[in-house]
N, C-alpha and C positions, 0 to 999 in steps of 0.2 A: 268460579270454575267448579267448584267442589260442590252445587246445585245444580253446576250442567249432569255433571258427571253421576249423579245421582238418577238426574231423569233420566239418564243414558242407560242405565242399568234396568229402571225401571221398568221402559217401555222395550226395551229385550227382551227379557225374560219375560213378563207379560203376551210380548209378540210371540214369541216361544210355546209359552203354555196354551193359548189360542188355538194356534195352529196345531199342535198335537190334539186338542180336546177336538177340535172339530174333525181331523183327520181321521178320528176314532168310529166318529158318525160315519164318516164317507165311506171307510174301507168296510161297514158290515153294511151299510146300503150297499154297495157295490159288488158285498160278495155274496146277495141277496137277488142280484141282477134290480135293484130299484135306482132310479136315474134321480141323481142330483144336480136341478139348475142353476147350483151358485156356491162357490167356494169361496168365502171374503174373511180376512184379515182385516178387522176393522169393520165400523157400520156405512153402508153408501147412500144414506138419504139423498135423494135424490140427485147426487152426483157421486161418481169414484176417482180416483187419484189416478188407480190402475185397473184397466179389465181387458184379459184377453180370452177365447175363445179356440179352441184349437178346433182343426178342420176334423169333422163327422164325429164332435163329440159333442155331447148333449151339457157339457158344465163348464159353466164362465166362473173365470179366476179373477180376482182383482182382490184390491188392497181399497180400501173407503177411508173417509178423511173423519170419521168419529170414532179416537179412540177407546173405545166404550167395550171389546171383547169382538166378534167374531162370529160366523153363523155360519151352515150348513144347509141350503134350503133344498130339500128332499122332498121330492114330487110326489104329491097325492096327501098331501100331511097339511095338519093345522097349528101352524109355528108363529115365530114372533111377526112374521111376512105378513100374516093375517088373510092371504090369498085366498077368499074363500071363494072368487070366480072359477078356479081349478076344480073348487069341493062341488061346485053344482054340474059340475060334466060326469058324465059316465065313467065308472072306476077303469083303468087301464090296468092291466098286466106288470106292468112297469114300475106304478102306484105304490108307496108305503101303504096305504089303505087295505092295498088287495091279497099284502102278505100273513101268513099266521100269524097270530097275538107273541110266539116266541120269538120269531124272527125280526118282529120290532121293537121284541124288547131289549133284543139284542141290539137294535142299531139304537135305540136309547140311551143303552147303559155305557156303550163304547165308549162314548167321551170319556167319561169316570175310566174305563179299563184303561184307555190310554194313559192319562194324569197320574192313576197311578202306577201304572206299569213304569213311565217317566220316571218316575220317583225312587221306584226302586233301582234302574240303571244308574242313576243321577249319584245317588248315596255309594251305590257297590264301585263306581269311577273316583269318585270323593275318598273313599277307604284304600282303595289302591292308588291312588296318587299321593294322597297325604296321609294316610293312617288316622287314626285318630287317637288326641290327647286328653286327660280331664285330671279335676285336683278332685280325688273321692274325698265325701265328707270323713271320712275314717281316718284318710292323711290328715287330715289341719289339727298338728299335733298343739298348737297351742290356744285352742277354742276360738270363737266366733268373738268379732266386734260389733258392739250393738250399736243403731241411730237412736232418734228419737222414739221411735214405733216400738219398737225391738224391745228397749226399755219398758216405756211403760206396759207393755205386753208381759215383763216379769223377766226378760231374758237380761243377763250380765256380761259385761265383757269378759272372756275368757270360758266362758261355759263349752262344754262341746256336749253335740246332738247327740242323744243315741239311740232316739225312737221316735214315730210318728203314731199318735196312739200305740197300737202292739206289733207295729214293722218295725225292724231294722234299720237304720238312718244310714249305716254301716256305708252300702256302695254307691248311694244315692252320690249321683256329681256334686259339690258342694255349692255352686252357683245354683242350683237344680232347686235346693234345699223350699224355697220359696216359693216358686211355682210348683212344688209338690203337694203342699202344706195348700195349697189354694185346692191345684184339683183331687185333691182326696177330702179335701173342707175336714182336716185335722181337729181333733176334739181337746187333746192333750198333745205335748211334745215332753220326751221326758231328757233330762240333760244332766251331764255331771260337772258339780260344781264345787269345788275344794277336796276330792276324793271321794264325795256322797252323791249318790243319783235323787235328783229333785222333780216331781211331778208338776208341770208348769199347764195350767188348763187355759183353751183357748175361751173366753169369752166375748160377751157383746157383738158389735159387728166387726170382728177381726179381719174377715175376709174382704169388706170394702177399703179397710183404709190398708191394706197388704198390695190389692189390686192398684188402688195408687200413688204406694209407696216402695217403687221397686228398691233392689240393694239395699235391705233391713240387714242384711249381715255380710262381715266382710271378712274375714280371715285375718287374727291377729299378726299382725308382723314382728318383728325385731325391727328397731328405729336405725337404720346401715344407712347412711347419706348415700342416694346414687348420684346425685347431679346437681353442681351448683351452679344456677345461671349466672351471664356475665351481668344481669343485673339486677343481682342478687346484694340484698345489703352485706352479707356475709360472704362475697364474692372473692374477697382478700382477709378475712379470719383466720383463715388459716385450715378452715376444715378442709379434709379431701375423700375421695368419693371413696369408698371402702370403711371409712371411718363409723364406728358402732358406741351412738351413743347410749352412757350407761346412767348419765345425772347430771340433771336441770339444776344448777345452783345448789341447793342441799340435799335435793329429792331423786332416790333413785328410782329411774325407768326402764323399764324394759324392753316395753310396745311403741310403736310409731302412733299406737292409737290414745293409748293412757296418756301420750305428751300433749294430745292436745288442750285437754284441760287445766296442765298446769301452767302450759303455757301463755295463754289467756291471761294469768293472773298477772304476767309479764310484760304486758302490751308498754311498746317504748322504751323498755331499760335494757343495759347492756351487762348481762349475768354471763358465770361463768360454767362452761359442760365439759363435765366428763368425757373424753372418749376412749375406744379401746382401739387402739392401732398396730397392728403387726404386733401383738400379745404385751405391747406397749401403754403405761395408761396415761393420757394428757389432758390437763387442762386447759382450754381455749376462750378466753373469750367471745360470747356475740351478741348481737343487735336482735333481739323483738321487736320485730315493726310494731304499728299501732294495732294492727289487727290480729294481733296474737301471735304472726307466722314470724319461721325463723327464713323461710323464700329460699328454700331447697325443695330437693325431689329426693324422696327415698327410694332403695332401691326395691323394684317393686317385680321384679321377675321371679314367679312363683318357686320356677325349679332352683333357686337361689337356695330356699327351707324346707320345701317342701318336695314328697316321691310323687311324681305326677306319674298317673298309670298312661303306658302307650303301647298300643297298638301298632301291629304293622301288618298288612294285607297282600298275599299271593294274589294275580289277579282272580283265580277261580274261588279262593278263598270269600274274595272281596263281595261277591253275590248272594249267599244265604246271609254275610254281617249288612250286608243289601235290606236286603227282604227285611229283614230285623228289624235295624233301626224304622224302616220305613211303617214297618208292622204297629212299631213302639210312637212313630210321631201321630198314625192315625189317632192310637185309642191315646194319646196326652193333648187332641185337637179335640176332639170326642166330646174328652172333658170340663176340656175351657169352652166350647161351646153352649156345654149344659149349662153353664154359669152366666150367661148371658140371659137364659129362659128364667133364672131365678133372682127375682123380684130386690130383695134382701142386698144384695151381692153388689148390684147397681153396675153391672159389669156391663148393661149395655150403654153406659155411657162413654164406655172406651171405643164403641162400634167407629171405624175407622175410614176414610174411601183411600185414592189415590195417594193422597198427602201421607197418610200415616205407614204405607205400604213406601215410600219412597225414604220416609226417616230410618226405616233400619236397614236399609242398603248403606255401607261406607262412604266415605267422600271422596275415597281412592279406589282406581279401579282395582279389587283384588280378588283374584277368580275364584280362590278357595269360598269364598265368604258369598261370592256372587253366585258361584252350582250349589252351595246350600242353602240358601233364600230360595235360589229356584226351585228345589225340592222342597222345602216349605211350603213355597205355595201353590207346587203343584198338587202338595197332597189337600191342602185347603181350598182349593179350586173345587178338586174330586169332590171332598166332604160336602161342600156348600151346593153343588150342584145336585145331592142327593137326597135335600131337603122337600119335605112334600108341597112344595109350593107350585102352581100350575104358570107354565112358563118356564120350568125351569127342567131338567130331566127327570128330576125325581117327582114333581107333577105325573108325566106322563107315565111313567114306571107304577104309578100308584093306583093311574086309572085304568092299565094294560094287565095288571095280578087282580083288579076287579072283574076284567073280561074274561081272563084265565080260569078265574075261581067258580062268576056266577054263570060262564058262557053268553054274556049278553054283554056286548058291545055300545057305551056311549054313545048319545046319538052327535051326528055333529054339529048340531046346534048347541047343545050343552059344553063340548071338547073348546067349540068358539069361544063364546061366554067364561068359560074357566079359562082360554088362553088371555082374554082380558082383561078378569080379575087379577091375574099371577103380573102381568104384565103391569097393572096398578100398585101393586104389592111392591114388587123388584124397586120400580120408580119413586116408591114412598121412602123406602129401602135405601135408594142411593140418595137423594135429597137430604134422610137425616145423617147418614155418613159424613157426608160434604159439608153439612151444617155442624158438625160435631168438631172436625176438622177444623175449620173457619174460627170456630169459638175459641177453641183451644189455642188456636195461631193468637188468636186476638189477645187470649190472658198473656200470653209469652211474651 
């Protein structure tokens, strides 16, 4: 159920984003008076799902059975269609061909103005419905817990952040911390550790094994039992949920994270814990399974410790914090993109197709989580689409500011040929996505 419900999300919002990007082309063809053959949702190789035609109008709508994106096929133009028996008639009036180099570049770029104009609506509806919450790195009064990475990177448990090279760590979201440190490729983090500020320098290849090793840092906790399962060795112990333990047999603890180490050393035996109950102190007996756990759940709600900053949005309000966020996810996509082009990084072996785009959709339908994926990818749709690869918008944008600039117009044998380079490109493109995908399914 929770694989349906995932594709369900996926190929929505996907459907969604589609249709706006293409909508984008149609409405500055159309308010260019240039006539568009074909409005498709989906690819219709040689058959459609769905196509209809309305009477005295020049553009058939349907739905195609390859869900592969969407197209706009605009008369007089050299598109994925590859119609180039259209390209050997006399240019019409009607023709994207026949309009100024601005006017197509305008019906170019639409797609992208839609996606992102999407994006901003998307986030300013998001802000005014739910507000929005975050734990600033400046709250997590009791420093960072380290993994493995973390560690040997030189970071400690309990250190807190308070620089990225010479910024501020200060407002940064504390989940954020990580992916910031990627796309800024951080030289130094500086942190304070027993009262002293310590200069920790990133070396070696930090930024590959960062890339995949997400949650290097977690927010120390206090060890508060929230939930004992009913089968839970310690189910009838005695612990109960509220209870704050303060010591492992003779060892005083304070973090949920420090016990796990000492607990380890416990595997199988049944030692005795402190706890602190209604300002009460008691000793409890309990059981370490073999694998070091005591098979509880700590209580893990942030606002439990911690001042989580929140927001709350008028709806007029909700439209410039709109534009913002949206402003702020272009140039943090910007980013992670550049890291893909660099070698070192080996970020493009995270390149991802469908598979990976439907893992961080939830397995529950949840709409807050589902309009902001949407707006993610709408803005990543924009982005990607503005890349200068021929085939793709930003192809043609790149060879319409060369018309612009030198007044000499590609001929269209050349615009051909580049549409089936880019078109070889895309396909090389989704091939190793899928193959990446595949692999990765396979190690899991």
């Amino acid at each position: 159920m929770e694989v349906l419900v995932k594709i369900a999300q996926v190929v929505t919002a996907l459907s969604i984003l589609v249709l706006v990007h293409e909508l984008g082309h149609f409405a500055f063809a159309r308010l260019f008076k240039v006539r568009v053959e074909k409005f498709y949702l989906f690819f219709d190789i040689k058959f459609a799902l769905f196509r209809y035609k309305p009477k005295n109008s020049h553009t058939e709508y349907g739905i195609g059975w390859l869900p592969l994106g969407g197209y706009c096929k605009i008369s007089g133009m050299i598109d994925e269609s590859m119609d180039t028996e259209q390209m050997n008639q006399p240019p019409q009036p009607w023709e994207f061909r026949t309009k100024p180099a601005w006017q197509r570049l305008l019906m170019m770029i639409g797609g992208v103005m839609f996606n992102v104009l999407l994006a901003f609506f998307l986030y300013a509806m998001i802000l005014f419905t739910w507000g929005e919450q975050n734990l600033l790195n400046r709250d997590v009064k009791y420093g960072i817990a380290t993994d493995s990475l973390s560690y040997s990177m030189g970071f400690r448990n309990g250190d807190k952040i308070l620089m990225l090279d010479n910024q501020s760590a200060a407002d940064i979201g504390f989940y954020e911390l990580q992916l910031e440190m990627i796309r800024e490729q951080v030289k130094t983090v500086t942190v304070e550790r027993d009262g002293k500020q310590l200069v920790i320098p990133m070396g070696g290849d930090y930024l590959k094994d960062m890339l995949n090793t997400p949650g290097m840092f977690e927010p120390m906790l206090p060890f508060v039992v929230g939930q004992i399962p009913d089968d839970s060795p310690n189910f009838e112990s005695g612990l109960l949920a509220g209870d704050c333990i303060t010591q492992i047999d003779t060892i005083p603890v304070e973090f949920f994270q420090s016990a796990r180490s000492i607990l380890a050393s416990y595997k199988g035996q049944t030692i005795p814990l402190q706890v602190l109950r209604n300002d009460f102190r008691l000793t409890i007996p309990v059981k370490v399974s073999e694998a070091g756990l005591l098979g509880i759940a700590i209580e893990g709600r942030l606002n439990q410790y911690f001042n989580l900053t929140t927001y709350k949005y008028g709806f007029f309000e909700s439209f410039p914090a709109g534009i913002s966020k949206a402003y702020t996810t272009i140039a943090n996509y910007l980013k992670e993109l550049k890291l893909i082009f660099t070698p070192r990084t080996e970020a493009y072996k995270g390149v991802g197709s469908f598979i990976t785009i439907g893992k961080i959709f939830p397995g529950t339908w949840d709409w807050h989580a589902f309009w902001s994926l949407t707006a993610l990818l709408s803005i990543m749709l924009a982005v990607i689409n503005l890349l200068p690869i021929p085939a793709l918008d930003g192809g043609h944008v790149i060879f319409l500011l060369y018309e612009m600039v030198t007044r000499r117009k590609p001929s269209d044998k050349f615009l051909e040929y580049a549409q089936v380079t880019g078109l070889f490109i895309l396909l090389f493109i989704m091939v190793y996505a899928i193959s990446n995908d595949i692999f990765r399914h396979l190690l899991n």
